[in-house]
N, C-alpha and C positions, 0 to 999 in steps of 0.2 A: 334537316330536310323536312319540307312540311306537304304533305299528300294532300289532305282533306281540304277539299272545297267549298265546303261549309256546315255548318252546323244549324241541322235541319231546329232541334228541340234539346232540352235536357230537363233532368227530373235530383232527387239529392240522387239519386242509385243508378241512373240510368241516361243516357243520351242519343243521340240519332246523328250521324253525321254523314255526307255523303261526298262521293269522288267522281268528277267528269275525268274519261277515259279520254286522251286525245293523242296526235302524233309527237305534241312536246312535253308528254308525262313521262316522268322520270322510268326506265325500265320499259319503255314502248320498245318491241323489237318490231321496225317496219315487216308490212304485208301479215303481220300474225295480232300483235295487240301486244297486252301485260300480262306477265304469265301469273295465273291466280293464285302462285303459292306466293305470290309478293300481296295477298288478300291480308295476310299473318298480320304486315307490315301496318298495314290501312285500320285494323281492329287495333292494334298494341297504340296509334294514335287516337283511335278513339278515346280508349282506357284514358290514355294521356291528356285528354283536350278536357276530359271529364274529371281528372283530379283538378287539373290547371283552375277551372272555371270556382270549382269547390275551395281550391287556397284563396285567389284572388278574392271570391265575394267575403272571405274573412280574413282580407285585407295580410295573407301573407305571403310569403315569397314561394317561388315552384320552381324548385330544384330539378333535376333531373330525373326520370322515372327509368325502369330498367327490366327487359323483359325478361322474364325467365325462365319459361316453357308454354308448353303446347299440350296440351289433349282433347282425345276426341274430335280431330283434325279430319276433314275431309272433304274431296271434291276440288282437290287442289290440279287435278289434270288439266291441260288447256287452256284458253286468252280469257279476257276482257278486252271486249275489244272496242275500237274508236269509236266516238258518240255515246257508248252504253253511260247511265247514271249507276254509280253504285252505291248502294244504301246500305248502312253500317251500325247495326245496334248491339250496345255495352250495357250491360248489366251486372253490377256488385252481387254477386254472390258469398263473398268472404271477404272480411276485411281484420285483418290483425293489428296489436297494439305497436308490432313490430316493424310495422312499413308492408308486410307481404297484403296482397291482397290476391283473388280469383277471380274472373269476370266472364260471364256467358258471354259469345259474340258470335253476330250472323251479320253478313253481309250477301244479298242480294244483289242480283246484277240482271234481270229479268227474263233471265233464262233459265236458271236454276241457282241455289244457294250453299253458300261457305261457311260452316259454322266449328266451333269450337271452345272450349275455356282456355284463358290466360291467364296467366299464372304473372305477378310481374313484382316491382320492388320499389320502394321509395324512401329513400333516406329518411327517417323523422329526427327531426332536428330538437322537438320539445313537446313537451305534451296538447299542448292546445293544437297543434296542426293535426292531431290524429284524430281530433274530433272535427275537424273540418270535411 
C-alpha cells in the first residue's frame, strides 16, 4: 500500500512528505474521515520513502523496511478529515550498524499535530548499504 502523496522535500536525515485526505483513501470511514491513529501508518512511510530515496541515489536495492514501535505517541483521538493536506516530517535520530534505526515524526493536519518516535528495521544486506 502506498499512502503518501507526495514528497514535498528531502535532506541525508530528513524528509517532508504529504497525504491528500479523500473519500477513496484507504481507511476513510464515510461521514467521519481517517481515524488518526492510522497517522502511525503515514509516518512509518515517510521513514520508508526516506531510506528508499537514500538506497536508490547509491544505486542499491530497497528491501523491505519493518516497523517496530511507537513512543511518545499522541493525539491519536479523532479524523482526518476530507480535503485536509497532511504534512509529515521524519527525522533520523539513531541509526545503527544493525538495520535499527529511531526517527522523530510529526504530522500536521492543520488543526492540531501528531507526533512521535519510530522505532523501525531494515534488513542490511552488506556494508556499504549502511552507509547509504
Amino acid at each position: 500500500m502506498l499512502f503518501l502523496t507526495q514528497i514535498v522535500s528531502w535532506g541525508r536525515d530528513d524528509l517532508i512528505g504529504e497525504v491528500e485526505v479523500s473519500a477513496d483513501s484507504p481507511f476513510f470511514e464515510p461521514g467521519l474521515g481517517i481515524p488518526r491513529w492510522v497517522g502511525i501508518e503515514y509516518m512509518a512511510q515517510a521513514v520508508g520513502a526516506l531510506d528508499g530515496i537514500r538506497l536508490c541515489e547509491a544505486a542499491l536495492p530497497v528491501p523491505p523496511g519493518y516497523l517496530l514501535g511507537t513512543r511518545r505517541l499522541d493525539q491519536t483521538d479523532g479524523y482526518f478529515h476530507s480535503g485536509a493536506t497532511l504534512r509529515i516530517t521524519v527525522r533520523e535520530v539513531l541509526k545503527g550498524d544493525n538495520g535499527l534505526g529511531v526517527f522523530s515524526c510529526l504530522l500536521e493536519d492543520g488543526e492540531r499535530s501528531l507526533s512521535c518516535e519510530l522505532t523501525v528495521y531494515r534488513p542490511v544486506a552488506s556494508h556499504a548499504e549502511t552507509d547509504a
